[in-house]
C-alpha positions as CSV (number, residue, x, y, z in Angstrom):
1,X,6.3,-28.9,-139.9
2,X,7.1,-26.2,-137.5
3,X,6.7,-26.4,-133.7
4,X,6.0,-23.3,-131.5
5,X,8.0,-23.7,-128.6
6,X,5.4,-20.9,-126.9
7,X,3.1,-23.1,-127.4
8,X,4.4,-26.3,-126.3
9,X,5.1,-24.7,-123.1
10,X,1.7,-23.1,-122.4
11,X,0.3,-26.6,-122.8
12,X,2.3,-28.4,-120.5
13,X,2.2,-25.4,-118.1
14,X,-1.7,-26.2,-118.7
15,X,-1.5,-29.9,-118.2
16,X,0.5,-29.6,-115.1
17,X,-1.9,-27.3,-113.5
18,X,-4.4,-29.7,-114.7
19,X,-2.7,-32.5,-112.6
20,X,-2.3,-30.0,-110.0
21,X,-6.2,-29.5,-109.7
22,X,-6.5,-33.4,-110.0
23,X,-4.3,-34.0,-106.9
24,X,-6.0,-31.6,-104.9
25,X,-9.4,-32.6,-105.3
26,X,-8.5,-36.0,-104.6
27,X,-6.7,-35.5,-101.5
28,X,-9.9,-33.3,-100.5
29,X,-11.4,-36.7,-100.9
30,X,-9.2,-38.5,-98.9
31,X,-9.7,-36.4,-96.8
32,X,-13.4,-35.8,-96.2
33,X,-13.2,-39.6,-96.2
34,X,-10.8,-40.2,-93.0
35,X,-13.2,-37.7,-91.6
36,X,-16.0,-39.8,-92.6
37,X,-14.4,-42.7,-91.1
38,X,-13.5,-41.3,-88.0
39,X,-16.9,-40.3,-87.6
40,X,-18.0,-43.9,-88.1
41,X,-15.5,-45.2,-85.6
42,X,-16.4,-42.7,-83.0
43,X,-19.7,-43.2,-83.5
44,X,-19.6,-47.2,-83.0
45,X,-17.4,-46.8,-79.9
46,X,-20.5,-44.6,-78.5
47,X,-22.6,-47.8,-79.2
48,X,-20.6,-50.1,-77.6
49,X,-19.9,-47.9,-74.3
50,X,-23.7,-46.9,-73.7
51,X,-23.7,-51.1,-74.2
52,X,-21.7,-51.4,-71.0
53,X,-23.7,-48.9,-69.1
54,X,-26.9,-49.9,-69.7
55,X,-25.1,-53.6,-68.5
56,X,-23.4,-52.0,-65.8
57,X,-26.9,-50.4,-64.2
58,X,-28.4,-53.6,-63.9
59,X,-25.3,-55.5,-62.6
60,X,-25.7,-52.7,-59.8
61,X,-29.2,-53.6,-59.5
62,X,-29.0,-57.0,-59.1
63,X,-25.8,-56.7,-56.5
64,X,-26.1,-54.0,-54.7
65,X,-23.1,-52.2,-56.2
66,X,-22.1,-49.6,-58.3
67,X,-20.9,-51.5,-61.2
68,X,-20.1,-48.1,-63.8
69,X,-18.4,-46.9,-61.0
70,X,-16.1,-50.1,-60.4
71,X,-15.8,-51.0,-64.4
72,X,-14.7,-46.8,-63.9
73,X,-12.2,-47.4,-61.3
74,X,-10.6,-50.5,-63.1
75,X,-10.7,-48.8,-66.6
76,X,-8.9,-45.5,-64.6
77,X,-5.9,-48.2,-63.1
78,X,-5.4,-49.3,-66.4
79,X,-5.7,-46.2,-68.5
80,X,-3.3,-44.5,-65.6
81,X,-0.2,-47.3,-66.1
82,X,-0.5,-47.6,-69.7
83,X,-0.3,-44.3,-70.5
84,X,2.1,-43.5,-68.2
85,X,3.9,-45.8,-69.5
86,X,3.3,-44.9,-73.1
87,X,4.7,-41.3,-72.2
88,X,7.4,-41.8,-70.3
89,X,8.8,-44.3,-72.4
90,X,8.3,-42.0,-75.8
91,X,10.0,-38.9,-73.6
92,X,12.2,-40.9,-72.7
93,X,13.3,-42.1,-76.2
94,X,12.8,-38.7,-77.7
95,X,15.3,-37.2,-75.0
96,X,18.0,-39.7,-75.3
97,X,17.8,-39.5,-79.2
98,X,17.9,-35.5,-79.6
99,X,21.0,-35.6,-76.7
100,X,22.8,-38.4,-78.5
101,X,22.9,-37.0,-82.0
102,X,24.1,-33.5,-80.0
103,X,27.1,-35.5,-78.9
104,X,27.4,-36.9,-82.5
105,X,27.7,-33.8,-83.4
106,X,29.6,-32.0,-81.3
107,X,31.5,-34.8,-79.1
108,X,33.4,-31.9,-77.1
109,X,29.8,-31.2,-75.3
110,X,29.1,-34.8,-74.1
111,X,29.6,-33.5,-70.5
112,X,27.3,-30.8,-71.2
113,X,24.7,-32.4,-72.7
114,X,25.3,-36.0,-70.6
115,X,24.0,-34.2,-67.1
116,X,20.7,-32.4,-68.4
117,X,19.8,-35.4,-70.1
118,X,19.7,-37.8,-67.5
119,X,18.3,-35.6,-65.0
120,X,15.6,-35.0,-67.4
121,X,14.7,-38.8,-68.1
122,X,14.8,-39.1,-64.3
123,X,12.2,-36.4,-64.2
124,X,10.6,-38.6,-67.0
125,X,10.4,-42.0,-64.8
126,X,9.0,-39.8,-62.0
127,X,5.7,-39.1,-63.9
128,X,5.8,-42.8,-64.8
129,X,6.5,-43.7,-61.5
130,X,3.3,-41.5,-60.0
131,X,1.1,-43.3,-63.1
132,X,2.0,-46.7,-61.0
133,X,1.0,-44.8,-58.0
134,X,-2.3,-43.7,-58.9
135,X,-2.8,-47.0,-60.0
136,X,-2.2,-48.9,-57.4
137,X,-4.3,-46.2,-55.1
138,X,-7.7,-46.8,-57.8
139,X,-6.7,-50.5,-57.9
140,X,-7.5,-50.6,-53.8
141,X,-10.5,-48.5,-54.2
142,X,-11.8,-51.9,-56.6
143,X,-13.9,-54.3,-54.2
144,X,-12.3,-57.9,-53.3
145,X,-13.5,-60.6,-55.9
146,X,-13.7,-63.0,-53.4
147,X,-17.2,-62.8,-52.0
């Protein structure tokens, strides 16, 4: 029995591109379904927020006040401290990462790399810091729950 060696490897050229094809269409699939699924999910959100304003105009109707504009202004105070907070405290890590494994590296250029870095995360914690700002300034804006 003789075996071509030609032959043998234009087949399992053949069957690799074969598995090649295989893996693409299926991450195609994969694909058009986390598209799919996004879709979904943005979709329901869009439900559940015209939900709130169709509450939110008769909450307003029955008091007297805006109430999309005051869910608006409370949603803004928290969306402004969270993800100021979110950023600044990624930056933050991100900065002191990249300027520690410098040092690793090259420990001659701590002094070099030490100054930028922590003027840069102070830079950081002032964006954070304005986030806390412009929350406090929305949270005043939002009518006392007393009466």
């Amino acid at each position: 029995m003789k075996i071509n060696l030609g032959t043998l490897v234009i087949q399992a050229h053949q069957c690799e591109s074969s598995k090649q094809r295989l893996l693409k269409v299926i991450f195609n699939e994969g694909e058009k379904m986390k598209k799919q699924a996004t879709m979904f999910f943005v979709f329901v959100a869009q439900l559940l927020v015209a939900g709130l304003a169709m509450a939110a105009e008769g909450t307003a109707a029955a008091t007297g006040d805006s109430g999309l504009a005051i869910a608006g202004v409370a949603l803004g105070a928290g969306l402004a401290i969270g993800l100021g907070a979110f950023g600044g405290g990624l930056g933050q890590g991100k900065a002191a990462a990249a300027a520690l494994e410098g040092i690793a590296r090259n420990p001659g250029a701590a002094a070099k790399i030490q100054t930028p870095m922590i003027i840069g995360l102070a830079l950081i914690e002032s964006l954070v810091i304005y986030a806390l700002l412009i929350a406090y300034l929305l949270q005043a804006k939002l009518p006392s729950l007393a009466h």
